[in-house]
N, C-alpha and C positions, 0 to 999 in steps of 0.2 A: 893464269891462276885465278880462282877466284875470287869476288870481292866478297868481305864479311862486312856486316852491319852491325854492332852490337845497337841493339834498340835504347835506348834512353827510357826510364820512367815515365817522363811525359807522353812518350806515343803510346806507352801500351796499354791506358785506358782505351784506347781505339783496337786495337793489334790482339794482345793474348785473349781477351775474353770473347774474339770470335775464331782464333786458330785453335781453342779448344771443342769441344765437343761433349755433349754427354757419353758418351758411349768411349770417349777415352777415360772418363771417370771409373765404368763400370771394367772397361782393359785393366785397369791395376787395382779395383776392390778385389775381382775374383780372385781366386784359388782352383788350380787344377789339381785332381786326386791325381801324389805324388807318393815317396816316397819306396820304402822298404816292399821284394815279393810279396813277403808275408803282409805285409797292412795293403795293397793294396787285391791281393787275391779277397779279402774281407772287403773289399768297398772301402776302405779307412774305418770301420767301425771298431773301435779300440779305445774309445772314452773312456772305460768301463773296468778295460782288461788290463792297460798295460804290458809293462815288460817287452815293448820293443822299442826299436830305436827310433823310426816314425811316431811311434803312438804319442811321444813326450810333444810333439807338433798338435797334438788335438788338445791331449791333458796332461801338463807339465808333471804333475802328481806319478803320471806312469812309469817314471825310472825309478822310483822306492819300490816296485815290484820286482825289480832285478836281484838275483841272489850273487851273481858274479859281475866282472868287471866283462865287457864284450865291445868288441869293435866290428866295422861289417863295412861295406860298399856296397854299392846298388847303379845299375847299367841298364837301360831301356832303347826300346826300338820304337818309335812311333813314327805312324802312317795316319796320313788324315784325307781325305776324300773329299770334297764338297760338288756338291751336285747345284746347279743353278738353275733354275726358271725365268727366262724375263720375256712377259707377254709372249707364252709359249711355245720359246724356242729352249731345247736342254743344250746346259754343256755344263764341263766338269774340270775338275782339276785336281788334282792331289801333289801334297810335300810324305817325303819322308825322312825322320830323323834319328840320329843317336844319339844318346845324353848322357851323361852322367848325371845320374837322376837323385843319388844319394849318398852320403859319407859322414860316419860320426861315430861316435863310442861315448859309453858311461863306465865310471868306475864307481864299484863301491866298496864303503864304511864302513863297518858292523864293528858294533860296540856290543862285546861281550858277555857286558856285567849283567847278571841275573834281576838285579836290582833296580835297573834303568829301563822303564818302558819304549823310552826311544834308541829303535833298535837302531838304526843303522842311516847313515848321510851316503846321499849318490849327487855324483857331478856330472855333469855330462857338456857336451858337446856335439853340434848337428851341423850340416849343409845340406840343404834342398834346392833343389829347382821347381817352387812353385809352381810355376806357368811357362811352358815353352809355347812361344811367339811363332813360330817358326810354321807357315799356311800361304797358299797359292788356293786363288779364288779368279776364275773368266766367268764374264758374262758377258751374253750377246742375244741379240733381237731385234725386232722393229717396237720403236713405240707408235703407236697409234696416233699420238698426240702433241706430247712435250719434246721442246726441242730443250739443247741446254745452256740456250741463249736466256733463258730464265735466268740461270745461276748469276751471269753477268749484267743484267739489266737488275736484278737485287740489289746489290752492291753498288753498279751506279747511279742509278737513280735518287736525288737527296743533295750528290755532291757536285760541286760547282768543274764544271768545262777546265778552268781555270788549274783549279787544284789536281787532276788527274794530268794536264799536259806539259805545268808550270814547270815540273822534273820530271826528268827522262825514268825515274823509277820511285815510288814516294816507299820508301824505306823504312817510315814510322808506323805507319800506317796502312793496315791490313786491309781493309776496306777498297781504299785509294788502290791498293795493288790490283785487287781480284777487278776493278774498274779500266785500270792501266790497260790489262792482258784484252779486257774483251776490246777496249775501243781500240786500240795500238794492232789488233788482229783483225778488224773489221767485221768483229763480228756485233757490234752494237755501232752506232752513230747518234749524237746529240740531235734534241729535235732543232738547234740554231746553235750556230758557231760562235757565237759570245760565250767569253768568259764566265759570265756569271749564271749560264745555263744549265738546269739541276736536272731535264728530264731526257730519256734515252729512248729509240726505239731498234727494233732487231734487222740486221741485216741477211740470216736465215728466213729464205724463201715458207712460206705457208704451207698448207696443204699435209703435213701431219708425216706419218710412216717413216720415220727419222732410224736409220739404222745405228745402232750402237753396240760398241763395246767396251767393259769395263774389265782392267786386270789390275788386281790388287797382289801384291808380294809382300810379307813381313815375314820379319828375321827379329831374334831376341829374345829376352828371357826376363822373368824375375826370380828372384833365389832370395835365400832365408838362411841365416848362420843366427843358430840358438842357443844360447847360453843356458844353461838346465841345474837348478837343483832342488833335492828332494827330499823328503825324510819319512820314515813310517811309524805309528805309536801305536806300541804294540801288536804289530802286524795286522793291523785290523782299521786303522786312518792313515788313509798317507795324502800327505800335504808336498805341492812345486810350484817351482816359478820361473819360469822363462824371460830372460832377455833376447829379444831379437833385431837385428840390422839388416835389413833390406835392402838390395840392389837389382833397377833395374835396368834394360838395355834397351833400348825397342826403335828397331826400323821400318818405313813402311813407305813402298814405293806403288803411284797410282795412278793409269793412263788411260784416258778414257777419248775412247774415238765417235765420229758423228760424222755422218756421210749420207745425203739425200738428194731424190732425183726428181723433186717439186722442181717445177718453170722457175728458170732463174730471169729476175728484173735485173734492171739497172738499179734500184735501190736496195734489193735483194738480193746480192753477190756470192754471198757465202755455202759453198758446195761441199765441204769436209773440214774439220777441225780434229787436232790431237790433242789434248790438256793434261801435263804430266803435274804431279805433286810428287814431293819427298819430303819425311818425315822425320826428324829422329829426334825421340827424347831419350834421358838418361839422367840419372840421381841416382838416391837411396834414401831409407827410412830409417824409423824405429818405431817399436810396438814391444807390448809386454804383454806374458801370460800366466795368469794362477788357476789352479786345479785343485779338487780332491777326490778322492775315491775313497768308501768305505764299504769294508766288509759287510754285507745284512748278516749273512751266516756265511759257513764254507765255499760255498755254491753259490749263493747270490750276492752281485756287488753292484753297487749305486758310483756313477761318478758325474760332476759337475766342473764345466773350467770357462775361463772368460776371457776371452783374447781382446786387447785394447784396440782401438783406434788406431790404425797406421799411420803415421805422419812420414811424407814426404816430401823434400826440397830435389824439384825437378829443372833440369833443361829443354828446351825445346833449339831446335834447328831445321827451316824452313826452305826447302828452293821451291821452285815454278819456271815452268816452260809452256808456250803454247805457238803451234804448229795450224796457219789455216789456207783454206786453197780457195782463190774467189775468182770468178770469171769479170773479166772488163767489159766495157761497151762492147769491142770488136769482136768477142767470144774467146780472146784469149785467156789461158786459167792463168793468176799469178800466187803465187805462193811468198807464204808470211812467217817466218820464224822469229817470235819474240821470246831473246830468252835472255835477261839481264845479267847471267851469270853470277850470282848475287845468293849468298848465304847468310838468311835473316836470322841471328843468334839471339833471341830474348833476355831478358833478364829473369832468373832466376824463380818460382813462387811455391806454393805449399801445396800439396792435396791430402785431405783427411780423408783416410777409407774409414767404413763404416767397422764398429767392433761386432764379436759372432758371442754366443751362449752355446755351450753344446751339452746337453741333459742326454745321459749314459746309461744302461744298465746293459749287465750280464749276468749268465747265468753257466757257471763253471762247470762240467760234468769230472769231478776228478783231473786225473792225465790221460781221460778218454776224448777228451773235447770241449768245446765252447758254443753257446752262439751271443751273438752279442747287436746291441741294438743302439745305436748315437741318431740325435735330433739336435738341427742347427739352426738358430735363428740372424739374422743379417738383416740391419736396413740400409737399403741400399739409397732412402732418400736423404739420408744422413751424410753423405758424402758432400764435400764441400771443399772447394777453391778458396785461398787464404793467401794475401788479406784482401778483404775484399775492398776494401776503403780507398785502397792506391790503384790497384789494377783491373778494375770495373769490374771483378766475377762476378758480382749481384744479378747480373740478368743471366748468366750459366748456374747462377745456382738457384736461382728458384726455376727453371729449366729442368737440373734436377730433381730436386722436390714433385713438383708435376709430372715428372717423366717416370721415377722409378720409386719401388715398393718396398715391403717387407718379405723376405721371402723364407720359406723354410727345406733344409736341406735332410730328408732322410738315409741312413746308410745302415743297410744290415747283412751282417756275416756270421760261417759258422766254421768251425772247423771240426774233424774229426782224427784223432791218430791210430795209428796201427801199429804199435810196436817205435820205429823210427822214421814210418812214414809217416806224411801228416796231407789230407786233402781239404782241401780249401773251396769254399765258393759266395758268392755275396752280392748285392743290389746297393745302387744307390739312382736315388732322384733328387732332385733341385728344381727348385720353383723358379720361374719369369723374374728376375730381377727388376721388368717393367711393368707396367700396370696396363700396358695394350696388351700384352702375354706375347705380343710377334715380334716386335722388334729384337729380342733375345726368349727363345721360347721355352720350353723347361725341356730340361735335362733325362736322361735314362740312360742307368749305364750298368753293362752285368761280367762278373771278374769271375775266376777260376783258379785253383792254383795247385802246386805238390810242394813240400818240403823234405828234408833230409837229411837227418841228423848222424853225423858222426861220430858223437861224443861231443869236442872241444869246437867242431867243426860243422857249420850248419852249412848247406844249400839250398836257396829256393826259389822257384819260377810260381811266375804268375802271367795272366791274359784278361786283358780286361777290352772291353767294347763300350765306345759310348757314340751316343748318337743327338744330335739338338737342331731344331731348326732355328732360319731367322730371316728378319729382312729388314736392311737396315737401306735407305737410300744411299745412290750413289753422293751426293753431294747434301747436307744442312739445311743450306739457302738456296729460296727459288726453285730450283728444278733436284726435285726429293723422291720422284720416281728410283726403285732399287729393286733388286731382284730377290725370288725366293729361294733360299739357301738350305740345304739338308747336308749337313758336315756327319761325318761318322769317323768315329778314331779308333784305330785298332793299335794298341801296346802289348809290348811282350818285356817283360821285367826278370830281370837275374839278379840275386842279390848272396855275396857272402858274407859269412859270420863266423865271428872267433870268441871265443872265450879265454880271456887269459886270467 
C-alpha cells in the first residue's frame, strides 16, 4: 500500500510554491464555451438577449426575460485532436468524451398589479461543466541538443550531498525530491562525495540528438452550480445576481522517455531514462455575478455583467517514479527503478482567478431573429496564490504577473426563425492569456445550430469547432524545450426544454 506524506507547513515554503506552475493558474482561470444547443450554436453571445438557461452564466439579469417557468438538459460529444511538432518529427493524439454538459431551470413571478412597475421575480438554478479536462497529448523527436539531465542538475545543484542522501526520500521538500530521483538513478553525480557538497555534473553521455518522448493524459472537470435571481422594471431594466460554487477535479498523468546513442564513458553511464509524474488536484470555489440589461427601444438592447474573482481552497497529490538503464565498466546495461511509493498530500492553499466584464448589445428583429454581439475582458495577471506570507507563492506570483496579460474575448451570433424552425450560427475568438502569445495562443472557434419548437417542448442541436495552438515545455525547470501543439475540438450538443 502506499505511503502518504501529509507535508507540514514548515516544508512547503520549499514544496508547493515549486509543484505549482503558471500554467496550472491559467487551467482553472479559463472557461470553456459550455452550456445550452442554443447558446452555444451562438458562440455564447447572449449578454444582451437573454432568456435562456446558459445565458444567466454570462448575464445573471437574463432570466427576468423568461416569460414561463422552463427546465431543460443538455448532453455533448466532444472529440479533441492535438497534433504535435517537436524538432520536426509529427504525431498526434486524440480523446473523445461525453458529458453532461448542462442542467437547470428557472421559475417565474409575475406580479400582476397594473400599478407595480416591477413586473415580475425569477429564481433560477444551473449546473455546468465549465471545462472538461479530459485530452491525450504524444510527443516525439530527436532534440538536437538538450538532454533532461538539465531538469535534475537544476534542482540539485545549491543543495548539500548530505541532505539529498541523509533520507531514503526527503518528503518535505520538493526540491530535495526532484535531486533524490536524478542522483539515486544515476543520472547526475556530485562533483566530491562529502556531504557538504552543493555542485552536480551529468552522467548522460554528450554529443546531442537525444531521442524523446512525452505523453501527457488528463481527466477531470470544473463545473459551476449557480444560484440565479432576477427582476424586470417595467420590462424595459432587468437587473440579477448569481451565486456560484465551484468544483473542480483534475488528474494528470506524465512520462517522458530519453534514449541516446552518444559513446557511453565510464563517467557517462546513462543510455535511457523514463520519468513518470502524477497529479491530482481537487477543491472548490466561490464567485458571484451581477448583470443588467436594458431595453434602448423594441429592437435594440444594451447589457453589462461582472463576474467576481473565483476564490479557491485546492488539494494537491503528488507521486514520482523514475526508470534509468546505465552501462558498467564491463558493458553490461544495469537498470534502476526508483520509485518511493509515496503519496505527497500537501496542505491545503487559495488560488484567486481573475474577474471578467462582459459589455453586450443586440439587436432584436421581432420573432424573425436576432443577432447579438458580447465582449469580455479578463486579466489573467491578476491571478494569484494565497497566502503568500506562509507558503512562499511570492516567487509564482510575480511569475505570473510577468508571464501573463489582459486579454479580450469576442463572441458573435445570430439567429434566424422560420415559423418553429430556428437556424443558428456564430464566431468566437480569445486572446493569448500570455504575453509571448505562444505559450497558450489565441483562440478561434465557429458554431452552427437548428432548433425546434413544439409548443411546451423545445429541441436543439448545435456544432461548434474550435481550434488553438501552443507550446508549453515539457518540464519548468532546466530542461524547458516542449513541443508545438495544434489542438482542434470538434462538439456536437443536444439540449432539451420544457416549459411548465
Amino acid at each position: 500500500m502506499k505511503k502518504i506524506f501529509f507535508l507540514l507547513i514548515t516544508g512547503l515554503s520549499f514544496s508547493v510554491s515549486h509543484s505549482q506552475e503558471v500554467s496550472d493558474a491559467v487551467r482553472y482561470s479559463q472557461d470553456n464555451l459550455t452550456g445550452t444547443a442554443r447558446f452555444r450554436a451562438l458562440s455564447g453571445a447572449f449578454g444582451a438577449v437573454g432568456g435562456d438557461l446558459s445565458a444567466i452564466t454570462v448575464n445573471p439579469a437574463g432570466s427576468a426575460i423568461f416569460n414561463n417557468n422552463q427546465v431543460g438538459i443538455t448532453f455533448s460529444n466532444e472529440s479533441i485532436k492535438n497534433n504535435s511538432n517537436y524538432f520536426g518529427t509529427q504525431t498526434s493524439d486524440k480523446e473523445n468524451s461525453f458529458i453532461l454538459n448542462q442542467a437547470g431551470g428557472v421559475f417565474v413571478f409575475h406580479d400582476h398589479n397594473p400599478n407595480n412597475k416591477w413586473k415580475k421575480i425569477v429564481l433560477g438554478a444551473s449546473y455546468e461543466n465549465t471545462n472538461n479536462f479530459n485530452n491525450d497529448v504524444f510527443s516525439a523527436g530527436t532534440n538536437p541538443t538538450n538532454s533532461v539531465d538539465k531538469y535534475f542538475l537544476a534542482y540539485a545543484n545549491g543543495i548539500p550531498l548530505a541532505d539529498i542522501t541523509g533520507i531514503p526520500y526527503r518528503d518535505q521538500f520538493y526540491n530535495e525530491q526532484q535531486a533524490y530521483f536524478g542522483y539515486k538513478g544515476y543520472v547526475i553525480n556530485p562533483v566530491s562525495d562529502t556531504g557538504n557538497n552543493t555542485q552536480y555534473i551529468t552522467n548522460v553521455p554528450a554529443g546531442g540528438n537525444y531521442y524523446h518522448e512525452n505523453e501527457i493524459y488528463s481527466r477531470g472537470y470544473n463545473s459551476k452550480l449557480s444560484f440565479n435571481i432576477a427582476t424586470s422594471y417595467d420590462d424595459r431594466i432587468y437587473f440579477g445576481a448569481n451565486l456560484n460554487a465551484h468544483i473542480t477535479d483534475y488528474r494528470r498523468s506524465t512520462s517522458f522517455y530519453e534514449d541516446n546513442s552518444n559513446p557511453l564513458q565510464p563517467e557517462e553511464t546513462i543510455s535511457s531514462l523514463r520519468f513518470n509524474n502524477d497529479l491530482y488536484t481537487y477543491g472548490n470555489g466561490f464567485s458571484f455575478q451581477l448583470g443588467a440589461i436594458a431595453k434602448v427601444t423594441e429592437a435594440f438592447r444594451l447589457g453589462i455583467a461582472y463576474e467576481s474573482n473565483t476564490w479557491y481552497e485546492l488539494y494537491d497529490e503528488v507521486s514520482q517514479s523514475l526508470a534509468t538503464t546505465r552501462q558498467a565498466d564491463g558493458g553490461q546495461p544495469i537498470n534502476e527503478f526508483i520509485n518511493p511509493d509515496v503519496v505527497n498530500v500537501y496542505e491545503s492553499y487559495t488560488l484567486q482567478t481573475p474577474g471578467k466584464f462582459t459589455f453586450s448589445g443586440a439587436y432584436v428583429f421581432g420573432k424573425s431573429g436576432l443577432i447579438s454581439v458580447d465582449y469580455s475582458i479578463k486579466d489573467y495577471a491578476n491571478t494569484k496564490y494565497k497566502p503568500t506570507s506562509d507558503l512562499g507563492f511570492n516567487g509564482l506570483n510575480n511569475d505570473i504577473s510577468n508571464q501573463l496579460t489582459s486579454n479580450g474575448e469576442l463572441r458573435i451570433g445570430a439567429e434566424y426563425k422560420i415559423q418553429q424552425l430556428s437556424l443558428r450560427g456564430g464566431y468566437r475568438f480569445e486572446g493569448s492569456p500570455y504575453k509571448n502569445g505562444t505559450t497558450i495562443g489565441d483562440l478561434n472557434s465557429y458554431s452552427a445550430g437548428l432548433g425546434y419548437s413544439f409548443g411546451a417542448t423545445k429541441i436543439d442541436l448545435a456544432y461548434s469547432y474550435l481550434e488553438r495552438k501552443s507550446n508549453q515545455g515539457f518540464f519548468t525547470t532546466g530542461f524547458t524545450d516542449g513541443a508545438n501543439i495544434s489542438s482542434k475540438l470538434n462538439n456536437v450538443t443536444l439540449s432539451l426544454l420544457f416549459e411548465l
